[in-house]
N, C-alpha and C positions, 0 to 999 in steps of 0.2 A: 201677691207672691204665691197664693194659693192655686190662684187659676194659671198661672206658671208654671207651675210645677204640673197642674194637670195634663197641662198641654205636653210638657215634656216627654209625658210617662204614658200619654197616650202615641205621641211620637216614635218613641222607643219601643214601646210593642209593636205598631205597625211594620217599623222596622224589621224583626225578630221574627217575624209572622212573613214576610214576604221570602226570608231564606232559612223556611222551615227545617231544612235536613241539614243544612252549613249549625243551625242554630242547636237543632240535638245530638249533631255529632262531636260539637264545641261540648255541649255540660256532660257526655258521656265517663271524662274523668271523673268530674265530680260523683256522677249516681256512683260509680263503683267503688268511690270513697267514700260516701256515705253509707254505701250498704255496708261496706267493712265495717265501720263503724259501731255499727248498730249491731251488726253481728256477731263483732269482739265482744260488747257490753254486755249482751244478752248471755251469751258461753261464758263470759268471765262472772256475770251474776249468779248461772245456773250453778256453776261450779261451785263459789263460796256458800253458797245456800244449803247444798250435796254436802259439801265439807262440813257445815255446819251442825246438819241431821245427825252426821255420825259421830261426830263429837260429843251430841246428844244422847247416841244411842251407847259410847261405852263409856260416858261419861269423862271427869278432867282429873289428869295426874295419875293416871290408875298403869300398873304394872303387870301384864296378866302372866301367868306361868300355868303349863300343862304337862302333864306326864308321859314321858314317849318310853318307849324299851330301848334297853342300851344293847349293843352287841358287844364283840370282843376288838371292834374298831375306839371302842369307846376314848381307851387310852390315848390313841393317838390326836383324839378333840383337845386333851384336856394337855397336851403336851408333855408326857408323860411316858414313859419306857414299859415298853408291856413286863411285866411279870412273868407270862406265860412262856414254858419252855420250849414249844415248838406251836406254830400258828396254823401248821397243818394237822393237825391233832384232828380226830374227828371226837373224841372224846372230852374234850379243853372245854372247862367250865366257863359257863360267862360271866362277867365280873357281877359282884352281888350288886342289886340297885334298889332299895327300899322304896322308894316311892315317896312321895310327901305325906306328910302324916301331921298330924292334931301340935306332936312337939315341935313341927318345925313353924307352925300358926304362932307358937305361944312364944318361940322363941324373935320372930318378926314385927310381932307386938313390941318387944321391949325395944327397937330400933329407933330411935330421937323422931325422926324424918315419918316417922308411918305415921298416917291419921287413922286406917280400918283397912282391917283383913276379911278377907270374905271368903271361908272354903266353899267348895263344890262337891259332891259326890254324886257323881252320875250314873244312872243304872237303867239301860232299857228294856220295857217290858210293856205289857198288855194291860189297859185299864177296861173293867168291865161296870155294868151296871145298867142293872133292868135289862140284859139280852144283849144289852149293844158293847162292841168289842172297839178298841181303839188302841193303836202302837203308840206309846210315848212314852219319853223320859222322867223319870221319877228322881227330881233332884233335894239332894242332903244340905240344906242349909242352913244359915244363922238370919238374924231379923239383918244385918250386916247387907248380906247381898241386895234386901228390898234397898236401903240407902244409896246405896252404888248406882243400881238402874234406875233410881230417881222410878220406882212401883209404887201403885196405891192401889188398892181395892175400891170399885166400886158396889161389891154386895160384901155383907161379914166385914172381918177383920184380918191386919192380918197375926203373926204367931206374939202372945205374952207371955211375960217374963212365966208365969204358970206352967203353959205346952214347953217351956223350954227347957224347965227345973226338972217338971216331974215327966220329960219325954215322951207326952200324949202325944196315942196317934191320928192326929189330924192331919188338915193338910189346905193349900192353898193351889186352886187350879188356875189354868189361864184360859181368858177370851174363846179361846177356840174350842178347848175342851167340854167346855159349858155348853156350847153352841150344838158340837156334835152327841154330845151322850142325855144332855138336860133339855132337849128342846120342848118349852113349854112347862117347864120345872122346874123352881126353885133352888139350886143345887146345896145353898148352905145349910147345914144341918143332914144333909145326904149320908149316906156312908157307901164309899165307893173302891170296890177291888183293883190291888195293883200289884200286879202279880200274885203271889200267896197271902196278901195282907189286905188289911180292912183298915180303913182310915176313911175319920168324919171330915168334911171338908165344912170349913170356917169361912172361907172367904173367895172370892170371885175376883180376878186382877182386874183392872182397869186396859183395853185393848192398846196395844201397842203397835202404830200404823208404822211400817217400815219395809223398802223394796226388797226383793230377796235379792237380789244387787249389790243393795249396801251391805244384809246381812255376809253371804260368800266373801264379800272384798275385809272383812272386819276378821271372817274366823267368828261368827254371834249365832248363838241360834236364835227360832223362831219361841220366843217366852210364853207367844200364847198358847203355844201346843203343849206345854211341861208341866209338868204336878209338883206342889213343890213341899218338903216336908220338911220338920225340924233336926239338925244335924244328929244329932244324938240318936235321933228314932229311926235313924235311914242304918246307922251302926249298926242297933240292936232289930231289928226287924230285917234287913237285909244281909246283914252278917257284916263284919269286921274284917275285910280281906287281909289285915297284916297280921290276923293272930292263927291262922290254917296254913303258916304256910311253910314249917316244918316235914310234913308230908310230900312235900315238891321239892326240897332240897336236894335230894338225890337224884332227882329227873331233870332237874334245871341245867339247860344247855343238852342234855340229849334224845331230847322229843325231836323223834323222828315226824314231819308232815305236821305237826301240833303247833299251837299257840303256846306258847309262853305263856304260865299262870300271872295271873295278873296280882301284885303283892300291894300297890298301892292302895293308901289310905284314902288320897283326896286326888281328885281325877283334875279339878283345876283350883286356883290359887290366884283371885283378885288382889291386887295389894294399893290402897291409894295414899300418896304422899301430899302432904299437907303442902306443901310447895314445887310449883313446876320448876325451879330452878336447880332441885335436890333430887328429877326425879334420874335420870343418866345415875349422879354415885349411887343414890339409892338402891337402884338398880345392880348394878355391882356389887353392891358390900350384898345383897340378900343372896345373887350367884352364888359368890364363894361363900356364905353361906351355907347353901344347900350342900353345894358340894363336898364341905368337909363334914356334913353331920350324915351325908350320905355313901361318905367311903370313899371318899373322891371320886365318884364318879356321878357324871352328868346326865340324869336321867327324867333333865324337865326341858322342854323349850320357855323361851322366856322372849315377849316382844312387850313394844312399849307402844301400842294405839297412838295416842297423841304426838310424838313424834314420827311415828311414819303420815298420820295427816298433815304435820306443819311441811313435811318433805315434799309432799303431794301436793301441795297449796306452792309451794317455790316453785315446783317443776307448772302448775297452773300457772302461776303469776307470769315466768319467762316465757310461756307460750304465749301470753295475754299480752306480754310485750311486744313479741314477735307480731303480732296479728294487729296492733297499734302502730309499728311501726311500716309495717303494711298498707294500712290505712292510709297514716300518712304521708308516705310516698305518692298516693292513687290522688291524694287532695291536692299533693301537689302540682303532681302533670296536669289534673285537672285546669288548675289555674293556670298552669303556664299555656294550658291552648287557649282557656279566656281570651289571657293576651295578646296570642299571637293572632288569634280570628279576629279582635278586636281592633288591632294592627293595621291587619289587614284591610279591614273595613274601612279604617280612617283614609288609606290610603287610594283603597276603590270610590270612595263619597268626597274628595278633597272638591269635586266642581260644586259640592252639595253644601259645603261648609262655610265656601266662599261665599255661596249666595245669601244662606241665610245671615253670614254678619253682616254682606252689605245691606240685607234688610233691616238690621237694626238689632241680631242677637248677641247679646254678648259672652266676654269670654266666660263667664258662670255656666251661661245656659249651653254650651255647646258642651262644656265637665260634664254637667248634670246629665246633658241628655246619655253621653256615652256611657258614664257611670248605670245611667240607670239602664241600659243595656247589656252592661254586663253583670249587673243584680241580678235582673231579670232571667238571664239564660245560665246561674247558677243556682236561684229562688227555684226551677222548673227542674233541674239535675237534684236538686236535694229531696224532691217532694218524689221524682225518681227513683231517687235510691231512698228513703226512707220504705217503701215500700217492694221495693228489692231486698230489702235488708231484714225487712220481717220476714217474707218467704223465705230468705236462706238460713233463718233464726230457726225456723221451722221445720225447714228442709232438712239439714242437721241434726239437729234434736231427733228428728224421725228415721234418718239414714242411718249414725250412727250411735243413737240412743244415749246421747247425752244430754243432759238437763238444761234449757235455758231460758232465760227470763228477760223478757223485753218490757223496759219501763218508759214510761214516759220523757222524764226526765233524759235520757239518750235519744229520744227525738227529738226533742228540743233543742239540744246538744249538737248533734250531727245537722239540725236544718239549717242554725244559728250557724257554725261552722262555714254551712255551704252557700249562706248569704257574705260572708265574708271575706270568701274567696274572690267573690266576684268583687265584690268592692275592693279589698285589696290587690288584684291584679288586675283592674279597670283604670285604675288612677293613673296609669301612665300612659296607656293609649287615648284616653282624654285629656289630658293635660296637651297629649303631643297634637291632636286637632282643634282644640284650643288656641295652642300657638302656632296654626298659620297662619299666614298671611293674605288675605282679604281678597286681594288686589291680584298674587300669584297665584291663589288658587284660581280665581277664574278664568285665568288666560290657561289651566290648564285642560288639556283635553281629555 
Protein backbone atom coordinates (compact mmCIF):
# COMPACT_ATOMS: atom_id res chain seq x y z
CA UNK A 1 0.00 0.00 0.00
CA UNK A 2 2.88 2.07 0.71
CA UNK A 3 4.66 1.85 -2.58
CA UNK A 4 1.00 2.74 -3.89
CA UNK A 5 0.57 5.56 -2.60
CA UNK A 6 4.22 6.41 -3.53
CA UNK A 7 3.77 5.97 -6.88
CA UNK A 8 0.53 7.95 -6.91
CA UNK A 9 2.13 11.11 -5.40
CA UNK A 10 4.90 10.76 -7.52
CA UNK A 11 2.22 10.69 -10.44
CA UNK A 12 0.43 13.55 -9.32
CA UNK A 13 3.33 15.99 -9.11
CA UNK A 14 4.52 14.93 -12.34
CA UNK A 15 1.34 15.83 -13.40
CA UNK A 16 1.30 19.53 -11.66
CA UNK A 17 4.76 20.18 -12.83
CA UNK A 18 4.01 19.61 -16.61
CA UNK A 19 1.25 22.59 -16.47
CA UNK A 20 3.23 24.65 -14.27
CA UNK A 21 1.28 28.24 -14.82
CA UNK A 22 -2.49 26.27 -15.34
CA UNK A 23 -1.19 24.86 -11.72
CA UNK A 24 -0.25 28.45 -9.94
CA UNK A 25 -2.88 30.21 -11.38
CA UNK A 26 -5.48 27.39 -10.07
CA UNK A 27 -3.88 27.97 -6.02
CA UNK A 28 -3.77 31.77 -6.71
CA UNK A 29 -7.20 31.81 -4.59
CA UNK A 30 -5.98 30.15 -2.22
CA UNK A 31 -2.27 32.33 -1.53
CA UNK A 32 -4.67 35.40 -1.31
CA UNK A 33 -6.76 33.53 1.29
CA UNK A 34 -4.20 32.59 3.20
CA UNK A 35 -2.54 35.66 3.32
CA UNK A 36 -5.74 37.23 4.43
CA UNK A 37 -5.72 35.03 6.88
CA UNK A 38 -2.65 35.43 8.54
CA UNK A 39 -2.86 39.05 8.05
CA UNK A 40 -6.31 39.30 9.99
CA UNK A 41 -4.60 37.33 12.90
CA UNK A 42 -1.61 39.22 13.19
CA UNK A 43 -3.81 42.99 13.05
CA UNK A 44 -6.48 41.27 15.23
CA UNK A 45 -3.49 40.12 17.79
CA UNK A 46 -1.46 43.46 17.54
CA UNK A 47 -4.57 45.07 18.32
CA UNK A 48 -5.61 43.21 21.68
CA UNK A 49 -2.14 43.21 22.82
CA UNK A 50 -2.21 47.48 22.08
CA UNK A 51 -5.53 47.23 23.97
CA UNK A 52 -4.12 45.39 26.49
CA UNK A 53 -0.95 47.84 27.35
CA UNK A 54 -3.29 50.51 27.89
CA UNK A 55 -5.49 48.99 30.09
CA UNK A 56 -2.29 48.61 31.89
CA UNK A 57 -1.31 51.89 31.70
CA UNK A 58 -4.58 53.50 33.27
CA UNK A 59 -5.37 50.84 34.93
CA UNK A 60 -9.22 48.82 35.63
CA UNK A 61 -12.55 50.59 36.81
CA UNK A 62 -10.84 53.92 37.11
CA UNK A 63 -13.14 57.36 36.37
CA UNK A 64 -10.80 60.12 35.58
CA UNK A 65 -12.14 63.82 36.00
CA UNK A 66 -10.18 67.06 35.09
CA UNK A 67 -10.76 70.63 35.47
CA UNK A 68 -11.68 72.84 32.47
CA UNK A 69 -12.98 76.70 32.73
CA UNK A 70 -16.58 77.17 32.40
CA UNK A 71 -17.79 80.25 30.19
CA UNK A 72 -21.15 81.87 30.25
CA UNK A 73 -22.38 78.87 27.76
CA UNK A 74 -21.98 76.80 30.72
CA UNK A 75 -25.80 77.02 31.47
CA UNK A 76 -26.84 75.94 28.44
CA UNK A 77 -24.48 72.17 29.11
CA UNK A 78 -26.14 71.67 32.04
CA UNK A 79 -29.79 72.39 30.67
CA UNK A 80 -30.57 75.20 32.50
CA UNK A 81 -32.06 78.91 31.86
CA UNK A 82 -29.29 81.40 32.05
CA UNK A 83 -29.76 83.92 34.74
CA UNK A 84 -28.00 86.51 33.15
CA UNK A 85 -30.03 89.59 31.99
CA UNK A 86 -28.58 90.29 28.69
CA UNK A 87 -25.84 87.74 26.92
CA UNK A 88 -24.38 90.60 25.16
CA UNK A 89 -23.34 92.41 28.22
CA UNK A 90 -19.71 92.89 27.77
CA UNK A 91 -19.60 93.28 31.44
CA UNK A 92 -21.75 89.77 32.40
CA UNK A 93 -20.02 88.02 34.96
CA UNK A 94 -19.22 84.26 34.43
CA UNK A 95 -20.76 81.80 36.38
CA UNK A 96 -18.77 81.23 39.69
CA UNK A 97 -16.88 77.61 39.16
CA UNK A 98 -14.83 76.52 42.18
CA UNK A 99 -12.94 73.84 40.91
CA UNK A 100 -12.43 70.51 42.74
CA UNK A 101 -11.13 70.59 45.80
CA UNK A 102 -9.90 68.18 48.97
CA UNK A 103 -14.13 68.39 50.05
CA UNK A 104 -15.17 67.07 47.18
CA UNK A 105 -12.24 63.95 47.51
CA UNK A 106 -13.76 63.39 50.92
CA UNK A 107 -17.03 63.60 50.04
CA UNK A 108 -16.43 60.58 46.93
CA UNK A 109 -14.79 58.52 49.45
CA UNK A 110 -18.16 58.06 51.44
CA UNK A 111 -19.74 56.67 47.93
CA UNK A 112 -20.57 52.55 48.43
CA UNK A 113 -19.24 51.81 44.90
CA UNK A 114 -15.50 53.88 45.31
CA UNK A 115 -12.64 51.51 46.18
CA UNK A 116 -9.69 54.99 45.92
CA UNK A 117 -9.47 58.44 45.14
CA UNK A 118 -6.46 59.77 43.91
CA UNK A 119 -6.18 63.70 43.60
CA UNK A 120 -3.71 65.50 41.40
CA UNK A 121 -2.14 68.73 41.59
CA UNK A 122 -0.24 69.90 38.84
CA UNK A 123 2.22 72.61 38.67
CA UNK A 124 4.83 73.21 35.90
CA UNK A 125 7.96 74.51 36.54
CA UNK A 126 11.93 74.11 36.43
CA UNK A 127 13.75 71.60 38.41
CA UNK A 128 17.47 72.50 39.07
CA UNK A 129 20.40 70.69 40.44
CA UNK A 130 24.11 70.96 40.27
CA UNK A 131 23.84 73.63 37.20
CA UNK A 132 21.54 71.39 35.22
CA UNK A 133 17.97 72.98 34.50
CA UNK A 134 15.01 70.77 33.36
CA UNK A 135 11.04 71.75 32.62
CA UNK A 136 8.78 69.33 34.51
CA UNK A 137 5.81 68.90 36.25
CA UNK A 138 5.78 68.85 39.92
CA UNK A 139 2.86 66.68 40.92
CA UNK A 140 0.69 67.01 44.59
CA UNK A 141 -0.12 63.45 45.61
CA UNK A 142 -1.41 60.85 47.98
CA UNK A 143 0.45 57.14 48.35
CA UNK A 144 -3.33 56.51 46.47
CA UNK A 145 -2.05 57.52 42.96
CA UNK A 146 1.28 54.96 43.28
CA UNK A 147 -1.64 52.18 43.71
CA UNK A 148 -3.64 53.19 40.66
CA UNK A 149 -0.57 53.13 38.13
CA UNK A 150 0.38 49.97 39.65
CA UNK A 151 4.41 52.30 40.52
CA UNK A 152 7.12 50.98 42.48
CA UNK A 153 10.40 52.42 43.09
CA UNK A 154 13.36 50.86 42.13
CA UNK A 155 15.96 53.04 44.24
CA UNK A 156 14.51 54.63 48.01
CA UNK A 157 11.09 54.32 48.93
CA UNK A 158 8.18 55.57 48.12
CA UNK A 159 6.14 58.46 50.52
CA UNK A 160 5.15 56.96 54.58
CA UNK A 161 2.51 57.41 56.64
CA UNK A 162 5.41 60.02 58.46
CA UNK A 163 6.09 62.48 55.02
CA UNK A 164 2.37 62.50 54.90
CA UNK A 165 1.36 63.40 58.53
CA UNK A 166 3.95 65.74 59.15
CA UNK A 167 4.20 67.19 55.20
CA UNK A 168 8.04 66.73 54.67
CA UNK A 169 9.39 68.09 51.80
CA UNK A 170 10.45 65.24 49.85
CA UNK A 171 9.70 63.85 46.97
CA UNK A 172 9.77 60.90 44.42
CA UNK A 173 11.26 61.51 40.80
CA UNK A 174 10.76 59.56 37.60
CA UNK A 175 13.18 57.38 35.23
CA UNK A 176 13.88 60.10 33.13
CA UNK A 177 14.51 62.68 35.65
CA UNK A 178 17.15 60.72 37.17
CA UNK A 179 18.70 60.00 34.05
CA UNK A 180 18.81 63.73 32.97
CA UNK A 181 19.91 65.78 36.04
CA UNK A 182 21.78 62.54 38.30
CA UNK A 183 23.76 60.98 35.54
CA UNK A 184 26.36 59.12 37.48
CA UNK A 185 24.76 60.07 40.83
CA UNK A 186 22.85 58.50 43.29
CA UNK A 187 19.84 60.72 43.35
CA UNK A 188 18.26 59.50 46.78
CA UNK A 189 19.06 61.43 49.55
CA UNK A 190 19.79 64.56 46.93
CA UNK A 191 18.02 67.68 47.63
CA UNK A 192 16.73 68.93 44.45
CA UNK A 193 15.04 72.74 43.40
CA UNK A 194 11.62 72.87 41.98
CA UNK A 195 10.76 75.94 41.41
CA UNK A 196 11.37 78.15 44.66
CA UNK A 197 11.44 74.95 46.86
CA UNK A 198 13.87 72.36 48.00
CA UNK A 199 12.89 68.92 48.35
CA UNK A 200 14.86 65.72 49.47
CA UNK A 201 14.21 63.12 46.97
CA UNK A 202 13.54 59.49 48.71
CA UNK A 203 12.93 57.39 45.88
CA UNK A 204 13.53 56.64 42.19
CA UNK A 205 10.35 55.25 40.15
CA UNK A 206 10.74 52.05 38.38
CA UNK A 207 10.83 53.14 34.25
CA UNK A 208 7.56 52.96 32.73
CA UNK A 209 7.96 51.67 28.85
CA UNK A 210 5.08 53.14 26.97
CA UNK A 211 4.58 54.65 23.18
CA UNK A 212 3.80 58.30 23.02
CA UNK A 213 0.78 56.82 20.84
CA UNK A 214 -0.72 55.23 23.44
CA UNK A 215 0.17 57.96 25.99
CA UNK A 216 -1.85 60.99 23.43
CA UNK A 217 -4.69 58.32 22.60
CA UNK A 218 -5.37 57.96 26.57
CA UNK A 219 -5.08 61.81 27.63
CA UNK A 220 -1.62 60.18 30.28
CA UNK A 221 1.39 61.76 30.68
CA UNK A 222 4.83 60.82 30.45
CA UNK A 223 5.33 59.56 34.53
CA UNK A 224 8.87 59.31 33.96
CA UNK A 225 9.39 62.90 33.44
CA UNK A 226 7.33 64.24 36.80
CA UNK A 227 8.36 64.80 40.27
CA UNK A 228 6.21 63.67 42.51
CA UNK A 229 5.33 65.07 46.09
CA UNK A 230 3.07 64.66 48.99
CA UNK A 231 -0.51 66.25 48.59
CA UNK A 232 -0.34 68.36 51.45
CA UNK A 233 3.36 69.83 50.81
CA UNK A 234 2.55 70.75 47.09
CA UNK A 235 -0.66 73.00 49.14
CA UNK A 236 1.71 74.49 51.43
CA UNK A 237 4.95 75.08 49.55
CA UNK A 238 3.07 76.03 46.19
CA UNK A 239 0.21 77.85 47.65
CA UNK A 240 -3.46 76.89 47.92
CA UNK A 241 -5.11 78.38 44.83
CA UNK A 242 -8.68 78.40 46.29
CA UNK A 243 -7.85 80.56 49.40
CA UNK A 244 -6.32 83.93 46.99
CA UNK A 245 -9.00 84.15 45.20
CA UNK A 246 -10.98 86.96 46.84
CA UNK A 247 -8.64 89.40 45.14
CA UNK A 248 -10.04 88.21 41.43
CA UNK A 249 -13.53 88.43 42.21
CA UNK A 250 -14.04 91.62 40.93
CA UNK A 251 -11.81 90.90 37.72
CA UNK A 252 -13.46 87.65 36.95
CA UNK A 253 -15.05 87.60 33.68
CA UNK A 254 -13.60 91.17 32.68
CA UNK A 255 -9.94 90.42 31.91
CA UNK A 256 -9.40 92.01 28.86
CA UNK A 257 -6.52 89.59 26.67
CA UNK A 258 -5.91 87.56 30.13
CA UNK A 259 -6.34 84.14 31.50
CA UNK A 260 -8.82 83.49 33.91
CA UNK A 261 -7.26 83.00 37.40
CA UNK A 262 -7.08 79.62 37.96
CA UNK A 263 -9.22 78.86 41.52
CA UNK A 264 -9.01 75.26 41.45
CA UNK A 265 -7.78 73.08 44.13
CA UNK A 266 -7.09 69.63 42.32
CA UNK A 267 -6.08 69.94 38.61
CA UNK A 268 -7.28 66.00 38.05
CA UNK A 269 -9.36 63.45 40.08
CA UNK A 270 -8.69 59.50 39.54
CA UNK A 271 -11.57 57.75 41.05
CA UNK A 272 -11.59 53.74 40.97
CA UNK A 273 -14.68 51.55 41.43
CA UNK A 274 -14.55 48.48 42.99
CA UNK A 275 -16.69 47.01 40.32
CA UNK A 276 -16.87 47.44 36.59
CA UNK A 277 -20.40 46.76 36.42
CA UNK A 278 -21.06 49.99 38.82
CA UNK A 279 -18.65 52.04 36.96
CA UNK A 280 -21.46 54.08 34.07
CA UNK A 281 -23.89 54.90 37.80
CA UNK A 282 -20.86 55.45 39.44
CA UNK A 283 -20.04 57.64 37.27
CA UNK A 284 -23.17 59.66 37.26
CA UNK A 285 -24.05 59.89 40.85
CA UNK A 286 -20.13 61.61 41.40
CA UNK A 287 -21.37 64.17 38.13
CA UNK A 288 -24.12 65.34 39.82
CA UNK A 289 -22.23 65.34 42.49
CA UNK A 290 -19.75 67.79 41.67
CA UNK A 291 -22.21 69.82 40.04
CA UNK A 292 -24.39 70.61 43.02
CA UNK A 293 -21.43 71.10 45.41
CA UNK A 294 -20.02 73.38 42.65
CA UNK A 295 -23.05 75.68 42.00
CA UNK A 296 -24.28 73.79 39.35
CA UNK A 297 -22.09 74.43 37.16
CA UNK A 298 -19.98 72.04 35.31
CA UNK A 299 -16.55 72.80 35.47
CA UNK A 300 -14.70 69.17 35.23
CA UNK A 301 -14.53 66.91 32.09
CA UNK A 302 -15.17 63.42 33.07
CA UNK A 303 -14.24 60.23 30.73
CA UNK A 304 -14.21 56.65 31.66
CA UNK A 305 -10.83 54.91 29.94
CA UNK A 306 -12.12 51.41 30.18
CA UNK A 307 -15.13 51.85 28.45
CA UNK A 308 -13.92 53.95 25.65
CA UNK A 309 -11.29 50.64 25.20
CA UNK A 310 -14.05 48.04 25.44
CA UNK A 311 -15.65 50.52 22.51
CA UNK A 312 -12.44 50.36 20.65
CA UNK A 313 -12.00 46.61 20.89
CA UNK A 314 -15.86 46.25 19.30
CA UNK A 315 -15.14 48.54 16.65
CA UNK A 316 -11.60 46.08 16.40
CA UNK A 317 -13.38 42.96 16.68
CA UNK A 318 -16.15 44.11 13.51
CA UNK A 319 -13.21 44.95 11.49
CA UNK A 320 -11.50 41.59 12.32
CA UNK A 321 -14.70 40.18 11.28
CA UNK A 322 -14.88 41.99 8.28
CA UNK A 323 -11.28 40.93 7.27
CA UNK A 324 -12.39 37.12 8.09
CA UNK A 325 -14.85 37.35 6.21
CA UNK A 326 -12.83 38.53 3.46
CA UNK A 327 -10.66 35.84 3.82
CA UNK A 328 -13.05 33.54 3.64
CA UNK A 329 -14.65 34.49 0.50
CA UNK A 330 -10.79 34.33 -1.26
CA UNK A 331 -10.60 30.55 0.32
CA UNK A 332 -13.51 30.07 -1.28
CA UNK A 333 -13.10 30.93 -5.06
CA UNK A 334 -9.83 29.57 -4.21
CA UNK A 335 -11.36 26.07 -4.21
CA UNK A 336 -13.99 26.59 -6.40
CA UNK A 337 -11.09 27.00 -9.24
CA UNK A 338 -9.51 23.70 -7.65
CA UNK A 339 -12.54 22.26 -8.89
CA UNK A 340 -13.19 23.61 -11.77
CA UNK A 341 -9.23 23.15 -13.15
CA UNK A 342 -9.57 19.82 -11.76
CA UNK A 343 -12.68 19.26 -14.01
CA UNK A 344 -11.17 20.18 -16.38
CA UNK A 345 -8.36 18.10 -16.22
CA UNK A 346 -10.35 14.89 -15.83
CA UNK A 347 -12.04 15.81 -18.81
CA UNK A 348 -8.75 16.65 -21.06
CA UNK A 349 -6.90 13.00 -19.54
CA UNK A 350 -10.26 10.80 -19.92
CA UNK A 351 -7.98 8.75 -22.95
CA UNK A 352 -5.44 8.73 -19.71
CA UNK A 353 -7.80 7.12 -17.33
CA UNK A 354 -9.10 4.68 -19.53
CA UNK A 355 -5.76 3.31 -20.05
CA UNK A 356 -4.61 3.10 -16.83
CA UNK A 357 -7.81 0.89 -15.55
CA UNK A 358 -7.42 -1.29 -18.34
CA UNK A 359 -4.04 -1.75 -16.84
CA UNK A 360 -5.17 -2.87 -13.81
CA UNK A 361 -5.89 0.67 -11.66
CA UNK A 362 -8.55 0.75 -9.64
CA UNK A 363 -11.24 2.99 -8.74
CA UNK A 364 -9.25 4.07 -5.35
CA UNK A 365 -6.28 4.68 -7.04
CA UNK A 366 -7.58 7.01 -9.76
CA UNK A 367 -9.52 9.11 -6.16
CA UNK A 368 -6.20 9.15 -4.81
CA UNK A 369 -4.32 10.20 -7.48
CA UNK A 370 -6.60 13.22 -8.41
CA UNK A 371 -7.07 14.00 -4.73
CA UNK A 372 -3.60 14.14 -4.27
CA UNK A 373 -3.43 16.64 -6.98
CA UNK A 374 -5.47 18.86 -5.79
CA UNK A 375 -3.63 18.78 -2.22
CA UNK A 376 -0.98 19.29 -3.86
CA UNK A 377 -1.76 22.55 -5.86
CA UNK A 378 -3.47 24.04 -2.67
CA UNK A 379 -0.30 22.43 -0.12
CA UNK A 380 1.87 25.02 -2.84
CA UNK A 381 -0.90 28.13 -2.63
CA UNK A 382 -0.73 28.00 1.20
CA UNK A 383 3.09 27.79 1.57
CA UNK A 384 2.29 31.01 -1.01
CA UNK A 385 0.29 32.77 0.94
CA UNK A 386 1.75 32.13 4.24
CA UNK A 387 4.54 34.07 3.13
CA UNK A 388 2.57 36.62 1.34
CA UNK A 389 0.68 37.08 4.45
CA UNK A 390 3.81 37.88 6.71
CA UNK A 391 5.00 40.68 4.22
CA UNK A 392 1.65 42.21 4.22
CA UNK A 393 1.57 41.69 8.23
CA UNK A 394 4.58 43.70 7.86
CA UNK A 395 3.79 45.87 5.17
CA UNK A 396 1.01 47.23 7.39
CA UNK A 397 2.35 47.53 10.50
CA UNK A 398 4.93 49.81 8.73
CA UNK A 399 2.54 51.70 6.37
CA UNK A 400 0.14 52.59 8.55
CA UNK A 401 1.85 52.03 12.06
CA UNK A 402 -0.34 49.64 13.56
CA UNK A 403 0.70 46.94 15.77
CA UNK A 404 0.82 43.29 14.66
CA UNK A 405 1.70 39.98 15.67
CA UNK A 406 2.26 36.93 13.79
CA UNK A 407 2.12 33.62 15.60
CA UNK A 408 2.65 30.46 14.68
CA UNK A 409 -0.19 29.00 15.52
CA UNK A 410 -1.97 31.19 12.47
CA UNK A 411 0.41 29.42 10.24
CA UNK A 412 -0.49 26.43 10.97
CA UNK A 413 -3.98 27.57 10.88
CA UNK A 414 -4.10 29.13 7.54
CA UNK A 415 -1.66 26.04 5.97
CA UNK A 416 -4.02 23.34 7.64
CA UNK A 417 -6.89 25.45 6.10
CA UNK A 418 -5.33 25.57 2.65
CA UNK A 419 -4.73 21.65 2.62
CA UNK A 420 -8.16 21.34 3.04
CA UNK A 421 -9.47 23.10 0.52
CA UNK A 422 -7.88 21.05 -1.86
CA UNK A 423 -9.03 17.99 -0.52
CA UNK A 424 -12.35 19.25 0.12
CA UNK A 425 -12.90 20.52 -3.49
CA UNK A 426 -10.92 17.54 -5.19
CA UNK A 427 -13.43 14.95 -4.05
CA UNK A 428 -15.58 15.43 -6.71
CA UNK A 429 -13.63 15.91 -9.71
CA UNK A 430 -12.01 12.42 -8.57
CA UNK A 431 -14.78 10.57 -7.78
CA UNK A 432 -16.29 11.82 -11.39
CA UNK A 433 -12.82 10.19 -13.09
CA UNK A 434 -13.29 7.44 -11.05
CA UNK A 435 -16.40 6.70 -12.53
CA UNK A 436 -15.73 6.41 -16.11
CA UNK A 437 -16.01 3.97 -18.00
CA UNK A 438 -13.02 1.91 -19.07
CA UNK A 439 -14.02 0.88 -22.17
CA UNK A 440 -15.59 4.62 -23.37
CA UNK A 441 -13.02 6.29 -22.27
CA UNK A 442 -10.70 4.77 -24.74
CA UNK A 443 -12.62 4.84 -27.71
CA UNK A 444 -12.45 8.50 -26.97
CA UNK A 445 -10.33 10.85 -28.79
Amino acid sequence: MKERLVFLFKMAVQSVMVNKLRGILTALGVVFGVAAVIAMLAIGSGAKKFILDQMRLIGTNNIVFTHKTTDSKSEQETGEESTTTSAGNENELKPWAPGMSKGDVDVIRSIASVDLVSPEIIRKTKAIYNGKILDIRCVGITNSFFELNHLETYKGTLFTEEHLNNALPVCVIGKNVETKLFSGTDPVGQSIKCGTNYFTIIGVLDKRVAAREALVSLGLRDLNSDIFIPFEVSLIRFGDRSLIRSEHLGQRGRQEGGDEPEIQQIDRLVVRVDDSRYLQPTADVIARLLKRRHGGQIDFDMEIPELLLQQEQKTQDMFNLVLAVIAGISLLVGGIGIMNIMLASVYERIKEIGLRRALGATHQDIVLQFLIEAVLVSTIGGIMGVFLGIAAASAISTAAEIPTIISWWSIVLSFGVAASIGLAFGIFPAQKAAKLDPIEALRTD
